[in-house]
C-alpha positions as CSV (number, residue, x, y, z in Angstrom):
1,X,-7.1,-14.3,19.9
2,X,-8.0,-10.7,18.4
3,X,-11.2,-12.1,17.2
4,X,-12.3,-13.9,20.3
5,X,-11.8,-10.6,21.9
6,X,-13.8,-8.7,19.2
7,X,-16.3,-11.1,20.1
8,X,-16.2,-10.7,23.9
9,X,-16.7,-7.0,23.3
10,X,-19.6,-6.6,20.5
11,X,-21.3,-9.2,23.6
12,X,-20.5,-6.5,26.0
13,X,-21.4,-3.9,24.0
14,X,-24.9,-5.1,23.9
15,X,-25.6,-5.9,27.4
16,X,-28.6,-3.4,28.7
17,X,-27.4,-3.3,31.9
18,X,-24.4,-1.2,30.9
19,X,-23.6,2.7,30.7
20,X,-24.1,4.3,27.0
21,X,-20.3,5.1,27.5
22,X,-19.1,1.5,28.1
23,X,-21.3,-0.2,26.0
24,X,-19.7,2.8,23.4
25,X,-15.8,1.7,24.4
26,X,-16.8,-2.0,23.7
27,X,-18.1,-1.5,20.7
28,X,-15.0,0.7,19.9
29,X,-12.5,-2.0,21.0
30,X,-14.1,-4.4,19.0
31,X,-13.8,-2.8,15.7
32,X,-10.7,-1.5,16.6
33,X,-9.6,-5.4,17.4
34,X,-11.8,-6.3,14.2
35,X,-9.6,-3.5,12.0
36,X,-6.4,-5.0,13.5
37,X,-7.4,-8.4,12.4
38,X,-7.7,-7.4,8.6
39,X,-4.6,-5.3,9.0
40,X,-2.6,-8.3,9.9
41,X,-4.3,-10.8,7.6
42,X,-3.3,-8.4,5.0
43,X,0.3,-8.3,5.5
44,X,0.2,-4.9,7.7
45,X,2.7,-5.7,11.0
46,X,1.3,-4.8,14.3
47,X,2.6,-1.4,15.4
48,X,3.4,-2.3,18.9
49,X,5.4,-4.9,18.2
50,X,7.4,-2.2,15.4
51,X,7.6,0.1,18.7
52,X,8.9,-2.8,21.1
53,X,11.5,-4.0,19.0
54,X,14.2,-0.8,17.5
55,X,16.1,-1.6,14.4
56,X,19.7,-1.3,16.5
57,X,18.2,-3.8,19.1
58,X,18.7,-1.1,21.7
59,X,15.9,-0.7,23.9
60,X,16.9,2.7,25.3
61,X,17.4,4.0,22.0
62,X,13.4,3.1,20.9
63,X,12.4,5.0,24.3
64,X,14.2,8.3,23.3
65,X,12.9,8.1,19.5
66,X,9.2,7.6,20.7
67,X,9.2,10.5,23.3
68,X,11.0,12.7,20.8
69,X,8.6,11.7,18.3
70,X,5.6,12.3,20.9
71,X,7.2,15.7,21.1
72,X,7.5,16.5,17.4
73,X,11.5,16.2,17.5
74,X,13.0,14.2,15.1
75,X,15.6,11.6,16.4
């Protein structure tokens, strides 16, 4: 799926029809996609799913840790 997407974008990214900035934020996506790829092939788990998922199973508790976090508290 992340591959076909990487795809998709490096496509985009070369179209002539579109802005220096887009064509920039598809090329970024895709080796951003591309990166996340190798991460997971290597054994690396996809942050987002970490985030989604607290170790106490309670959601509200993962909410408060991340904003904390975002704020430079420690939870």
């Amino acid at each position: 799926m992340l591959i076909a997407a990487a795809e998709r974008n490096i496509a985009d990214a070369q179209l002539a029809g579109l802005s220096t900035e887009n064509q920039f934020d598809a090329a970024y996506k895709a080796i951003m996609q591309t990166a996340m790829v190798a991460l997971n092939a290597n054994g690396y788990p996809d942050v987002k799913e970490q985030a989604r998922t607290p170790p106490n199973g309670d959601p509200d508790t993962a909410v408060v840790r991340r904003s904390c976090a975002a704020r430079g508290h420690r939870s």
